[in-house]
DSSP file (Angstrom, degrees, kcal/mol; ACC not computed):
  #  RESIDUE AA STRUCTURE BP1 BP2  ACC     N-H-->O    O-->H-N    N-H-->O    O-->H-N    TCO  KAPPA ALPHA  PHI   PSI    X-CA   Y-CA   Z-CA
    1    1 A X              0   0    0      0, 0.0    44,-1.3     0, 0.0     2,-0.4   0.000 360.0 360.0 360.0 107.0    6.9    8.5   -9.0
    2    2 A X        +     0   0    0     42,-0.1     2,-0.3     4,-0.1     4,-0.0  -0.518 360.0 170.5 -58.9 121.7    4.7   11.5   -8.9
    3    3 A X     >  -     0   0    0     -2,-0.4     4,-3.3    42,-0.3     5,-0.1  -0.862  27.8-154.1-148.7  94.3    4.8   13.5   -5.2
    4    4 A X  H  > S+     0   0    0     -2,-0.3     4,-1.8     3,-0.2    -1,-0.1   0.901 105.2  41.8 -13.9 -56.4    3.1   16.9   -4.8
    5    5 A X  H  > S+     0   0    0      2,-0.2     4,-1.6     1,-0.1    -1,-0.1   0.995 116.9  47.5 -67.9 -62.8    5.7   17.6   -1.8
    6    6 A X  H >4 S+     0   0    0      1,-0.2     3,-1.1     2,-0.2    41,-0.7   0.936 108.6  53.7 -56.4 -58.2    8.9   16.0   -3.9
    7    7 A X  H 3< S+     0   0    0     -4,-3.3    -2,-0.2    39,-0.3    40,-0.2   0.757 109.8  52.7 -48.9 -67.6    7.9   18.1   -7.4
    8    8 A X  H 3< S+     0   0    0     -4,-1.8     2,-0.4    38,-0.2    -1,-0.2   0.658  93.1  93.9 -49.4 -43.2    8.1   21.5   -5.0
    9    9 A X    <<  -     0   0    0     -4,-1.6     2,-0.8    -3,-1.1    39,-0.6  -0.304  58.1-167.0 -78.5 116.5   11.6   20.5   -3.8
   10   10 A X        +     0   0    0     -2,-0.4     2,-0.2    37,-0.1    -1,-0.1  -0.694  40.2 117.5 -96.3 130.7   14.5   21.9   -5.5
   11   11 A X        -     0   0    0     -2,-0.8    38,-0.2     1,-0.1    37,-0.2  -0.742  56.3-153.0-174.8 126.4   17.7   19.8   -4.3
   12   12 A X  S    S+     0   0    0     -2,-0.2     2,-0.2    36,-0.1     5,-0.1   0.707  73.2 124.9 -62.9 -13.9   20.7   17.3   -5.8
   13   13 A X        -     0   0    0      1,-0.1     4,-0.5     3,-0.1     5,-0.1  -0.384  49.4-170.8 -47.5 111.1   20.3   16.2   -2.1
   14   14 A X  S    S+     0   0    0      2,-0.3    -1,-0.1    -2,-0.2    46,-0.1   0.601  96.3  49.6  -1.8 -49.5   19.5   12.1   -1.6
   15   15 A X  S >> S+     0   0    0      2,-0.2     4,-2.8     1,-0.2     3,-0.7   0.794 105.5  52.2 -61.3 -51.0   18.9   12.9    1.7
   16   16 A X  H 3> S+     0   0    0      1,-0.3     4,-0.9     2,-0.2    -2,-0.3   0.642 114.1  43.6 -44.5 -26.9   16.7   15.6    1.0
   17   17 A X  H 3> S+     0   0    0     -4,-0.5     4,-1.6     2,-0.2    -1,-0.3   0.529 111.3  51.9-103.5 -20.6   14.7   13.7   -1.0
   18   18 A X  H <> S+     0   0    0     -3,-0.7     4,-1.8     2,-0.1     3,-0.3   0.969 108.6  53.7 -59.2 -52.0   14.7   10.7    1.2
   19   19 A X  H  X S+     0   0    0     -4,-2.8     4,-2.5     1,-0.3     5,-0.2   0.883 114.0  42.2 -57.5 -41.7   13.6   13.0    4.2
   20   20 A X  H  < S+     0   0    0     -4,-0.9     4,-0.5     2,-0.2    -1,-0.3   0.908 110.4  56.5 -58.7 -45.8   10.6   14.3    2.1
   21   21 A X  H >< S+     0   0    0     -4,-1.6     3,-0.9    -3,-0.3     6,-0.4   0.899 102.9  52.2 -57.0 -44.4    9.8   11.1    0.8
   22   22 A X  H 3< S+     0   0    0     -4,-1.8    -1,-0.2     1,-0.2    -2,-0.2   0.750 117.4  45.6 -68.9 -24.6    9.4    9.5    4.3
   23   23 A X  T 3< S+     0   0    0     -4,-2.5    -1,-0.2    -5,-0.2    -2,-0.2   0.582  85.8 105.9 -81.6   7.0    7.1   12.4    4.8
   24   24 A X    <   -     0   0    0     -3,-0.9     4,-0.4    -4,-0.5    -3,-0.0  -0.073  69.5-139.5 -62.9 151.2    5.4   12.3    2.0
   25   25 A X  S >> S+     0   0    0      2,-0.2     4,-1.2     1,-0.1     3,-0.6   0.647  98.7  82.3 -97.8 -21.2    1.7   10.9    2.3
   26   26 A X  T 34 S+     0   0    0      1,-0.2     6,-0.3     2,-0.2     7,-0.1   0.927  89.0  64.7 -34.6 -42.4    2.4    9.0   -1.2
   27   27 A X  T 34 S+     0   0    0     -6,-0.4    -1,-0.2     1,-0.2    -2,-0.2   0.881  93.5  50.3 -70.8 -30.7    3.9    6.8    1.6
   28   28 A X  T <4 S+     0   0    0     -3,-0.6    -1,-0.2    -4,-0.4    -2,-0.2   0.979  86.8  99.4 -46.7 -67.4    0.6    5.8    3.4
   29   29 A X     X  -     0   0    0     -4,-1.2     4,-1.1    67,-0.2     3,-0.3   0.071  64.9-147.4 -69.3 138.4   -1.4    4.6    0.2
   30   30 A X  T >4 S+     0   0    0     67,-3.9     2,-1.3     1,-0.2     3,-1.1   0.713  97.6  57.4 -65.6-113.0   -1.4    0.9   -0.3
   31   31 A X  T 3> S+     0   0    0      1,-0.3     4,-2.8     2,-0.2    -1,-0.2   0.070 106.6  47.0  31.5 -57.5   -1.5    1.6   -4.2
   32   32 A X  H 3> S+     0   0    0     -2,-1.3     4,-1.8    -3,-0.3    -1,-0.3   0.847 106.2  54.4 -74.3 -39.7    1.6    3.5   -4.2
   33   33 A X  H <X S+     0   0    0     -4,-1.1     4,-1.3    -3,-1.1    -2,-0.2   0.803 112.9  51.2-121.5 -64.7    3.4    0.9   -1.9
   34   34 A X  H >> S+     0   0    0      1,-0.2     4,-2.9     2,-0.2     3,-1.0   0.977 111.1  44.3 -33.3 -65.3    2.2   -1.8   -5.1
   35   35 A X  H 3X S+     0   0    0     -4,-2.8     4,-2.2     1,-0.3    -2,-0.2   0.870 114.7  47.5 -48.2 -51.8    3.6    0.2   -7.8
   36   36 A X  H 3< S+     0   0    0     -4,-1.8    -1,-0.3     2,-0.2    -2,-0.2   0.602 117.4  40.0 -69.4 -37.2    6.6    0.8   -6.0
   37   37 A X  H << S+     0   0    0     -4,-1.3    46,-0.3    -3,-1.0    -1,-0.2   0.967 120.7  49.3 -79.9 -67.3    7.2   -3.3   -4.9
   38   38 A X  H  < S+     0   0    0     -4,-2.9    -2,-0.2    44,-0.1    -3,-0.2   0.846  93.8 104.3 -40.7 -68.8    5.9   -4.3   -8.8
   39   39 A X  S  < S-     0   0    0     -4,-2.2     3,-0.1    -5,-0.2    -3,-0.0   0.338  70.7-144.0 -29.4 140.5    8.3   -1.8  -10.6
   40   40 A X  S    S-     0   0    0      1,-0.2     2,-0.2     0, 0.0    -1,-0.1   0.677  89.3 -14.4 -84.0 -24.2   11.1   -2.8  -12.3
   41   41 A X        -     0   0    0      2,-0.0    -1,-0.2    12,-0.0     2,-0.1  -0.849  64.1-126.9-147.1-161.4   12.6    0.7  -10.9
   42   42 A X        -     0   0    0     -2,-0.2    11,-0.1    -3,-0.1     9,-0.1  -0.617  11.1-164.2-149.5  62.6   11.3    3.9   -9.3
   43   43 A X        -     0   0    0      9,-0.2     2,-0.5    10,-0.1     9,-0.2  -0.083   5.8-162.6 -42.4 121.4   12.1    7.3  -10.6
   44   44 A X  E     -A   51   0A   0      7,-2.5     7,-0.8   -38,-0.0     2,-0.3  -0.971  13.4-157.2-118.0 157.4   11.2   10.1   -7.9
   45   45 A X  E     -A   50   0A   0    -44,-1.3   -42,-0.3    -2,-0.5   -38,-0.2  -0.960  11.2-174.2-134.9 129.4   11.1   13.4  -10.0
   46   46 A X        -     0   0    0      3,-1.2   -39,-0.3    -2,-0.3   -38,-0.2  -0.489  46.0 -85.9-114.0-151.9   11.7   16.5   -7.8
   47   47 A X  S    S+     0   0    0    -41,-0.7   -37,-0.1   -38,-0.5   -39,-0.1   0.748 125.8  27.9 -69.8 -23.6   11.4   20.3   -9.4
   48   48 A X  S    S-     0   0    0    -39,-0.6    -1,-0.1   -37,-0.2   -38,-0.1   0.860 130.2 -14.3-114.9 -32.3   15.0   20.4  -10.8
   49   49 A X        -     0   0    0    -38,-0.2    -3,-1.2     2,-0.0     2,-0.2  -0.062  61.5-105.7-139.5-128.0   16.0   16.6  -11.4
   50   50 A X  E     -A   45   0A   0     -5,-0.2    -5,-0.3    -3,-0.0     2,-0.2  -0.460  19.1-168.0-176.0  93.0   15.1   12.9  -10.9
   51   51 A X  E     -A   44   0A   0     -7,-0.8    -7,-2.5    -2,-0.2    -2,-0.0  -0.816  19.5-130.2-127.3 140.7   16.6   10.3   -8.7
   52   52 A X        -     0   0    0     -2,-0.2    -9,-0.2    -9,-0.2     4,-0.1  -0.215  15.7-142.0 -78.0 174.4   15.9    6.3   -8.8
   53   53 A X  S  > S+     0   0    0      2,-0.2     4,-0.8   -11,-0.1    -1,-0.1   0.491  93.2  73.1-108.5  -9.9   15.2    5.0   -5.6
   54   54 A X  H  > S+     0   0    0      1,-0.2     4,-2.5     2,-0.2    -1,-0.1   0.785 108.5  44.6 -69.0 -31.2   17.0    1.6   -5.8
   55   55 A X  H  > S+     0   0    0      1,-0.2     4,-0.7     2,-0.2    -1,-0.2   0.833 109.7  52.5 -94.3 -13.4   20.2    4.1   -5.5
   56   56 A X  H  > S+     0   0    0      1,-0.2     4,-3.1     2,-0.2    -1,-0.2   0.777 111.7  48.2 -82.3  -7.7   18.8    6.2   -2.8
   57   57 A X  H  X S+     0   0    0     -4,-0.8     4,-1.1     2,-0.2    -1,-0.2   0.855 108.7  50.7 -75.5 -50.7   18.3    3.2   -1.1
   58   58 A X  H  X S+     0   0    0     -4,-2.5     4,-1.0     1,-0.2    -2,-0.2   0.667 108.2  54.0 -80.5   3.4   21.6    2.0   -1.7
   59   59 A X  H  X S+     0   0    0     -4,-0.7     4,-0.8     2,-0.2     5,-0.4   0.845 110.6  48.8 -91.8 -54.2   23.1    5.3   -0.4
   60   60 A X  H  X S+     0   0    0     -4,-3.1     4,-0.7     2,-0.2    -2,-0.2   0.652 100.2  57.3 -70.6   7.6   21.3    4.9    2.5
   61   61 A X  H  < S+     0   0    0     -4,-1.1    -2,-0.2     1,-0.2    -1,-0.2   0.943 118.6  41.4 -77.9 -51.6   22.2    1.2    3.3
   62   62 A X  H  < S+     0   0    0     -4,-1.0     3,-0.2     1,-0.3    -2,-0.2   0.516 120.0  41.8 -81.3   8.5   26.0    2.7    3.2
   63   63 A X  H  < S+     0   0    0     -4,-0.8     2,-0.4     1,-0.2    -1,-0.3   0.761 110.5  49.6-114.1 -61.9   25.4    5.5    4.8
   64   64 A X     <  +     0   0    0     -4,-0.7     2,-0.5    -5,-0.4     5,-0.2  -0.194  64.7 158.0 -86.8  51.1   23.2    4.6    7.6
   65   65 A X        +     0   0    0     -2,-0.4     2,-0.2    -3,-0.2    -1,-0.2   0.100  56.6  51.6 -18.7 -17.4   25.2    1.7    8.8
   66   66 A X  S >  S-     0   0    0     -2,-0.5     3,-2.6    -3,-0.1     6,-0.3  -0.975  73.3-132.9-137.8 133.6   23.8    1.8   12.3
   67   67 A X  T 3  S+     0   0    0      1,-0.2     5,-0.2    -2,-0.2    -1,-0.1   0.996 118.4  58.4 -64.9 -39.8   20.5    1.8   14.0
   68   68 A X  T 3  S+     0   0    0      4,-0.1    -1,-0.2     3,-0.1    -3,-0.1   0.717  82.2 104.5 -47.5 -21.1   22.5    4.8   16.0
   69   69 A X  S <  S-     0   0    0     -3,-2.6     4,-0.2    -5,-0.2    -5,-0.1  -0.018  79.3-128.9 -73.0-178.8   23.1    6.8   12.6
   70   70 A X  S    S+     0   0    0      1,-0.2     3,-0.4     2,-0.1     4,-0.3   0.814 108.4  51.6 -92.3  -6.3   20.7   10.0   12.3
   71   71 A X  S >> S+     0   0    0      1,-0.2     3,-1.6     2,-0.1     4,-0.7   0.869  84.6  85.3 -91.1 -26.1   19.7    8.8    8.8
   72   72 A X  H 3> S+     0   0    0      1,-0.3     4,-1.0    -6,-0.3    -1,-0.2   0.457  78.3  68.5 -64.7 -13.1   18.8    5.2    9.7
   73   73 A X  H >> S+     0   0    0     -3,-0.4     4,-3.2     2,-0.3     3,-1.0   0.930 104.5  38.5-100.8 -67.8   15.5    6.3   10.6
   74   74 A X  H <> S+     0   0    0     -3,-1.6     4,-1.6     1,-0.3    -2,-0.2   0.911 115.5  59.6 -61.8 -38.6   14.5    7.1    6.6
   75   75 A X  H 3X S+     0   0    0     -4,-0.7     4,-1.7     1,-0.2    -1,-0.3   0.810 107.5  42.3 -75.4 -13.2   16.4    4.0    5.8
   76   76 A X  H <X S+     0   0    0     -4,-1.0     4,-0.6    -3,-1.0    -2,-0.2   0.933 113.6  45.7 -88.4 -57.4   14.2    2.1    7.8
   77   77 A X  H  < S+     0   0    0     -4,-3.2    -2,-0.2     1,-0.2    -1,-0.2   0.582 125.3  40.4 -84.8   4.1   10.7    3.7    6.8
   78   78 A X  H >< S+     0   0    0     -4,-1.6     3,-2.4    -5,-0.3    -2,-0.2   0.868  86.8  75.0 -52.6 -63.7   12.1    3.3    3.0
   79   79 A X  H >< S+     0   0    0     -4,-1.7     3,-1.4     1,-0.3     6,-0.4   0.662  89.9  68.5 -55.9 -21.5   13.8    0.3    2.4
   80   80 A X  T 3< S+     0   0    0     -4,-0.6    -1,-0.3     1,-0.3    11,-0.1   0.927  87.8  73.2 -67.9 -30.9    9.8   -1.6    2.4
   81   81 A X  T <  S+     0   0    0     -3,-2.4     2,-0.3    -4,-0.1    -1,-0.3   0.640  97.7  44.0 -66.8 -14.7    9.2    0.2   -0.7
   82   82 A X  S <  S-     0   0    0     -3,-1.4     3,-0.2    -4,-0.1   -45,-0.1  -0.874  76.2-138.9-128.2 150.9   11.5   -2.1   -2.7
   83   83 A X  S >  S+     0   0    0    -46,-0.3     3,-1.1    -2,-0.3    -1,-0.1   0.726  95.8  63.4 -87.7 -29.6   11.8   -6.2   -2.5
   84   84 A X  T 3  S+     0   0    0      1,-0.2    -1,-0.2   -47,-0.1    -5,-0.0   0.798 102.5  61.5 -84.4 -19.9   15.0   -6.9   -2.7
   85   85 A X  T 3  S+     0   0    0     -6,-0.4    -1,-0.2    -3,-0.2     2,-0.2   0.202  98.0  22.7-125.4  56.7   15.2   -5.1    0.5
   86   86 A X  S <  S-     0   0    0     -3,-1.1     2,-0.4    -6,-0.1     5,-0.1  -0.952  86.8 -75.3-158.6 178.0   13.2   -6.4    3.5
   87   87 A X    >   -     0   0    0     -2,-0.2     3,-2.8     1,-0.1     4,-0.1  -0.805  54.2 -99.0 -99.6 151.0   11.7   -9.8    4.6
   88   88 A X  G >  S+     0   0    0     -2,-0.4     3,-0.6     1,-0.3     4,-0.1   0.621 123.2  40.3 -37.6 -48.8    8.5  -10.9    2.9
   89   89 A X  G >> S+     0   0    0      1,-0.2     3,-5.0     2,-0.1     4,-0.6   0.925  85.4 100.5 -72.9 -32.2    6.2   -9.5    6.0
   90   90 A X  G <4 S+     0   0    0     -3,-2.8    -1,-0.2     1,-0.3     3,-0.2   0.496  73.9  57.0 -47.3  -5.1    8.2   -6.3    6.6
   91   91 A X  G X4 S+     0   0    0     -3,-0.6     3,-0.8     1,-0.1     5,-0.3   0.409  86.4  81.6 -67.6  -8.1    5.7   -3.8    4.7
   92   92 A X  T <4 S+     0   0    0     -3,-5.0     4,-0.2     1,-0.2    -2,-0.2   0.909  75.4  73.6 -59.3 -56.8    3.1   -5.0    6.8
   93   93 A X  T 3< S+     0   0    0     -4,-0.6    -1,-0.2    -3,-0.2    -2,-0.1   0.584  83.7  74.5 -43.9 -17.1    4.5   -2.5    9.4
   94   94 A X  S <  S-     0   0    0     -3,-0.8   -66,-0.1     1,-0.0    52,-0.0   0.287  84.0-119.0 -68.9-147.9    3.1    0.7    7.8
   95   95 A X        +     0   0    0    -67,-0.1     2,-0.2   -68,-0.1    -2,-0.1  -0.424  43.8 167.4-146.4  63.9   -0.1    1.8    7.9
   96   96 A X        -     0   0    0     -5,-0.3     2,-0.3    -4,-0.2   -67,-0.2  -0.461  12.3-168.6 -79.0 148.3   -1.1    1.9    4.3
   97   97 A X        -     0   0    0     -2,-0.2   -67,-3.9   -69,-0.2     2,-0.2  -0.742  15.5-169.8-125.5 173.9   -4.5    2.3    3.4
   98   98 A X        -     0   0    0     -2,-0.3     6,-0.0   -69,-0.2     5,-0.0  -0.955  40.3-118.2-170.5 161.2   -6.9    2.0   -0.1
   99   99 A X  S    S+     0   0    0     -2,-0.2     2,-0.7     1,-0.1     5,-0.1   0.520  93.2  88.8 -99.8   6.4  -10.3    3.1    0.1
  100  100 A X  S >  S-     0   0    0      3,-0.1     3,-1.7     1,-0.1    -1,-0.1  -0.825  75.3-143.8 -94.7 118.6  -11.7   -0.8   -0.9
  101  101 A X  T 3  S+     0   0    0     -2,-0.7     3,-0.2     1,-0.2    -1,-0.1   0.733  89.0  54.6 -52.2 -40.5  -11.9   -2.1    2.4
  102  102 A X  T >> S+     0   0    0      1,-0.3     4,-1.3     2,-0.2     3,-0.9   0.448  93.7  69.6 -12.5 -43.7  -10.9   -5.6    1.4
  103  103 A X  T <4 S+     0   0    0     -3,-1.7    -1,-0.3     1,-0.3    -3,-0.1   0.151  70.5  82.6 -94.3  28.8   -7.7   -4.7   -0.2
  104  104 A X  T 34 S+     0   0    0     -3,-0.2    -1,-0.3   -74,-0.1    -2,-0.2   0.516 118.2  13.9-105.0  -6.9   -5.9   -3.7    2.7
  105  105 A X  T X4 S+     0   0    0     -3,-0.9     3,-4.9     2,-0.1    -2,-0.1   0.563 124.7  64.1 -93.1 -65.3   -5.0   -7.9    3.3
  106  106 A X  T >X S+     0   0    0     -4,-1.3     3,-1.1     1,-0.3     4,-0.6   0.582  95.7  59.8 -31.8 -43.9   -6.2   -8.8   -0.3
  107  107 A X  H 3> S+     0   0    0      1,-0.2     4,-0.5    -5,-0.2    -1,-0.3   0.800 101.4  56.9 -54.9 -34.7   -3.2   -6.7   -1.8
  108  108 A X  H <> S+     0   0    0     -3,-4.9     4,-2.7     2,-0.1    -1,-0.2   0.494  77.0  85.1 -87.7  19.1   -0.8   -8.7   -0.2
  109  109 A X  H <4>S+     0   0    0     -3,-1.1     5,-1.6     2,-0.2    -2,-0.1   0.970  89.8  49.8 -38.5 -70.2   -1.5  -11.8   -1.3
  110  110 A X  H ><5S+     0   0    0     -4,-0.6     3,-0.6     2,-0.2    -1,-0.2   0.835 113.1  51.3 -48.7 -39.2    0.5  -11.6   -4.4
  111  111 A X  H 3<5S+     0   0    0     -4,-0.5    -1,-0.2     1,-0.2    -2,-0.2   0.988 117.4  40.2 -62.7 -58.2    3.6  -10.2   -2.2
  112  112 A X  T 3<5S-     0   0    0     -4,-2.7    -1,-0.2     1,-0.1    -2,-0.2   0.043 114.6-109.7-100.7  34.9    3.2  -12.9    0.0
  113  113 A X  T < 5 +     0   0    0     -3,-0.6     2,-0.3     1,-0.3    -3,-0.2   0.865  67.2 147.6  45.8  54.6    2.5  -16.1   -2.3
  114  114 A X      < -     0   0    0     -5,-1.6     2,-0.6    -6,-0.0    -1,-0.3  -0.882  47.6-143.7-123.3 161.4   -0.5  -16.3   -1.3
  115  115 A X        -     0   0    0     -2,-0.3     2,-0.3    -6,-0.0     0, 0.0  -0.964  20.9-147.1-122.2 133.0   -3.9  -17.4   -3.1
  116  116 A X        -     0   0    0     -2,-0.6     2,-0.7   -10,-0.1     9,-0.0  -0.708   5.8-140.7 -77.2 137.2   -7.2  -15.6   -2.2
  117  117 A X        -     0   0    0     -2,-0.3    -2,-0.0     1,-0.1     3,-0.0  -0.765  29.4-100.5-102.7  94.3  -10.5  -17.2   -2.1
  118  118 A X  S    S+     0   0    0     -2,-0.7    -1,-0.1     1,-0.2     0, 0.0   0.548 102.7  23.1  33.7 105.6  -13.6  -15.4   -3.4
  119  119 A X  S    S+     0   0    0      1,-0.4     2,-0.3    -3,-0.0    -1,-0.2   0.665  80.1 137.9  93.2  15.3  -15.5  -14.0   -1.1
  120  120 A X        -     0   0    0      1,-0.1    -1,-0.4     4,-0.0   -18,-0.1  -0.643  38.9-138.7 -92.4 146.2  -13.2  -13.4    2.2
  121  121 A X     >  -     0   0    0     -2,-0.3     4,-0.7     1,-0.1   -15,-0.1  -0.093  36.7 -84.3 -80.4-166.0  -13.5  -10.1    4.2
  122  122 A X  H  > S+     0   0    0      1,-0.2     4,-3.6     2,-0.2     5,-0.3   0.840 130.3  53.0 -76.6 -35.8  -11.0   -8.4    5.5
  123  123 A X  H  > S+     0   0    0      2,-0.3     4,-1.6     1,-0.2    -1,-0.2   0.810 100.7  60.2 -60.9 -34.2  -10.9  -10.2    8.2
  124  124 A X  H  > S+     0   0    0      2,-0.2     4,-0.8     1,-0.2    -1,-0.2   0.574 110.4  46.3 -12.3 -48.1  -10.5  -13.4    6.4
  125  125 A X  H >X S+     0   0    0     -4,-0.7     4,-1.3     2,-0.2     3,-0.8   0.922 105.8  52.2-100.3 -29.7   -7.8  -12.3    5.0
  126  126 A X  H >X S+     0   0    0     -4,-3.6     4,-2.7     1,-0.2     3,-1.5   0.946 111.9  47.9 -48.6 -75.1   -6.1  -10.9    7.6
  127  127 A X  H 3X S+     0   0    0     -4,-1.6     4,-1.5    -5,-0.3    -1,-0.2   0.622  98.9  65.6 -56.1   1.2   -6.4  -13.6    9.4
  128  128 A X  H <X S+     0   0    0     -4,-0.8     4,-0.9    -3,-0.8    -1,-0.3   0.703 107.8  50.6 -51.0 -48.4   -5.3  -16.0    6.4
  129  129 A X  H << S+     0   0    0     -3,-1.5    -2,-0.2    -4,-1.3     7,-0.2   0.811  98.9  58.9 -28.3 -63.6   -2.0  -14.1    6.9
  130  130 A X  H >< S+     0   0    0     -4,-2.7     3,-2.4     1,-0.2     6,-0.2   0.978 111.5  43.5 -72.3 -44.2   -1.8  -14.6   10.6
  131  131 A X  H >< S+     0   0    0     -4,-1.5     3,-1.0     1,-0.3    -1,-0.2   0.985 115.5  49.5 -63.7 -31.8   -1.8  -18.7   10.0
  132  132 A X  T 3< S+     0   0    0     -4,-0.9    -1,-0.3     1,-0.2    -2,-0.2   0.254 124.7  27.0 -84.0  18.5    0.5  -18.5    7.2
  133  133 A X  T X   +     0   0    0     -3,-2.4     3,-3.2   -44,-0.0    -1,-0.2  -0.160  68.4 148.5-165.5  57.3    2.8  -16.5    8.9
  134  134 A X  G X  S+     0   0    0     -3,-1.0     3,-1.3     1,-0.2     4,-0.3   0.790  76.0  65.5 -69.7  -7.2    2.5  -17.2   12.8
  135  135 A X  G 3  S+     0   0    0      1,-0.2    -1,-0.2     2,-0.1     3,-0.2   0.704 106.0  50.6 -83.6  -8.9    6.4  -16.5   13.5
  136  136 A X  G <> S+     0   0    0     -3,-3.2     4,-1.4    -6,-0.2     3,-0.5   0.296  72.7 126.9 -98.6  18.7    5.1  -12.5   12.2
  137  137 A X  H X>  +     0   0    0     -3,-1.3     4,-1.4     1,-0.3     3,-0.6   0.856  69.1  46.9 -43.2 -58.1    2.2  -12.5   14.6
  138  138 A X  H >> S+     0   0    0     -4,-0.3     3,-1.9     1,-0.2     4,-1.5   0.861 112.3  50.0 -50.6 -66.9    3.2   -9.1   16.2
  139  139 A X  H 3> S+     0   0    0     -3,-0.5     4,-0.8     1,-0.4    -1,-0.2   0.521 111.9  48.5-102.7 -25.0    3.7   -7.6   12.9
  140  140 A X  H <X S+     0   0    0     -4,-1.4     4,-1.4    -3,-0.6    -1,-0.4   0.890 110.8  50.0 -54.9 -61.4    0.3   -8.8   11.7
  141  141 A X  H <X S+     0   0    0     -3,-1.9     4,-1.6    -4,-1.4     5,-0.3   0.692 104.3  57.2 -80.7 -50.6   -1.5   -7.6   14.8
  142  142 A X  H  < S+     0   0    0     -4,-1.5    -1,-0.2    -5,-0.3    -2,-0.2   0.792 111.3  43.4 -76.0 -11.0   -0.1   -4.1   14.6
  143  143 A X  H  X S+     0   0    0     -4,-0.8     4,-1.1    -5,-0.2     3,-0.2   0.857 113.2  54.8 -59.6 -47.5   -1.5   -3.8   11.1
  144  144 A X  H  < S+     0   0    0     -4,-1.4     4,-0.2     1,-0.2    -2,-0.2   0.865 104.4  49.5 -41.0 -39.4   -4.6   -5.3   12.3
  145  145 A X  T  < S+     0   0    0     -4,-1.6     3,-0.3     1,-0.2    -1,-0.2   0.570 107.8  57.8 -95.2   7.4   -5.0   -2.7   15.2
  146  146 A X  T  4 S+     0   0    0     -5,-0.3    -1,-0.2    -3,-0.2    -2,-0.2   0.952 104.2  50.4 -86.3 -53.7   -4.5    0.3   12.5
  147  147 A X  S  < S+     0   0    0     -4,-1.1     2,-0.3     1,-0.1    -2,-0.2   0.139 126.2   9.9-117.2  12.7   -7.4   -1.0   10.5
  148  148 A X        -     0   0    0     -3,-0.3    -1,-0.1    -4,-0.2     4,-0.1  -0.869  64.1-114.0 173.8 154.0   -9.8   -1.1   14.1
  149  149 A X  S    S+     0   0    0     -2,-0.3     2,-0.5     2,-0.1    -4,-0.1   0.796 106.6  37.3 -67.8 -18.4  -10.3   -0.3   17.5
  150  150 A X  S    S-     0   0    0     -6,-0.1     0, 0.0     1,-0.0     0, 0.0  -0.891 103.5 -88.2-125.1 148.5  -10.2   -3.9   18.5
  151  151 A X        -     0   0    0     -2,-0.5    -6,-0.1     1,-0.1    -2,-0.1  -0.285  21.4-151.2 -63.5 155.3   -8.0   -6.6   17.0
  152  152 A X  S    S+     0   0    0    -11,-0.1     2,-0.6     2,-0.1    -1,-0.1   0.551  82.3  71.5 -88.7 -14.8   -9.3   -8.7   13.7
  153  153 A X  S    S-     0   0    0    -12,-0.1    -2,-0.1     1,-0.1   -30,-0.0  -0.735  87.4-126.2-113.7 114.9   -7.2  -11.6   14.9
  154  154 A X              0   0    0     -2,-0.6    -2,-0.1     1,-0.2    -1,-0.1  -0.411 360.0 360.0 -82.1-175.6   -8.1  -13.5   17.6
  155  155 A X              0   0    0     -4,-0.1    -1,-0.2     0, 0.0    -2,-0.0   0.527 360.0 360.0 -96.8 360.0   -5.4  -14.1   20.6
């Protein structure tokens, strides 16, 4: 994984490289979010060396141990990037974008074993989501209200 910010940083740090990543705007784009879920791993490459992310992940699982620790915060807005560690909706919670309007639901079909039909908006698909997954309604709704001033979804 290519990152403007992360290629400037020189550090063996984990933590340094977490903290950068969560700031990173690489983290907003829906795209990046793909590659990152699809990959069979995730090299992030900073200016002096090059650390997977499955292990920074797994440094912060032992590490942050507690919602209380001061790292749990990076493990938290990380851990969606990878599958094995969150539940099927939990990437929902960012606010990734792409600039085809349609692919902000339509990209998670294939995460969430789902089939798209030809010819749905975004709204269609959002709301495709929200029946097939009413026990994530909140989590639904606050993606929804990123993508418009008014909810997609009705109440």
């Amino acid at each position: 994984m290519l990152d403007s910010l992360l290629l400037r940083l020189h550090t063996g740090s984990m933590i340094d490289v977490a903290v950068i990543l969560a700031l990173s705007r690489w983290m907003s784009r829906l795209c990046c979010f793909m590659e990152s879920w699809l990959a069979r791993s995730v090299v992030l490459k900073t200016a002096d060396t090059a650390f997977d992310l499955d292990e920074l992940l797994d440094f912060l699982f032992k590490t942050a141990n507690n919602e209380e620790h001061r790292y749990s915060p990076f493990l938290y807005r990380l851990s969606h990037l990878r599958p094995a560690s969150e539940e099927n909706t939990g990437f929902i919670r960012e606010n990734r974008y792409t600039d085809v309007e349609v692919d902000q639901a339509r990209a998670f079909y294939r995460f969430l074993d789902l089939q798209w039909t030809g010819g749905w908006s975004l709204k269609d698909g959002l709301r495709h989501i929200q029946e097939s997954f009413p026990e994530q309604r909140d989590i639904v709704e606050a993606y929804c209200s990123y993508r418009s001033s008014q909810s997609l979804l009705p109440l």
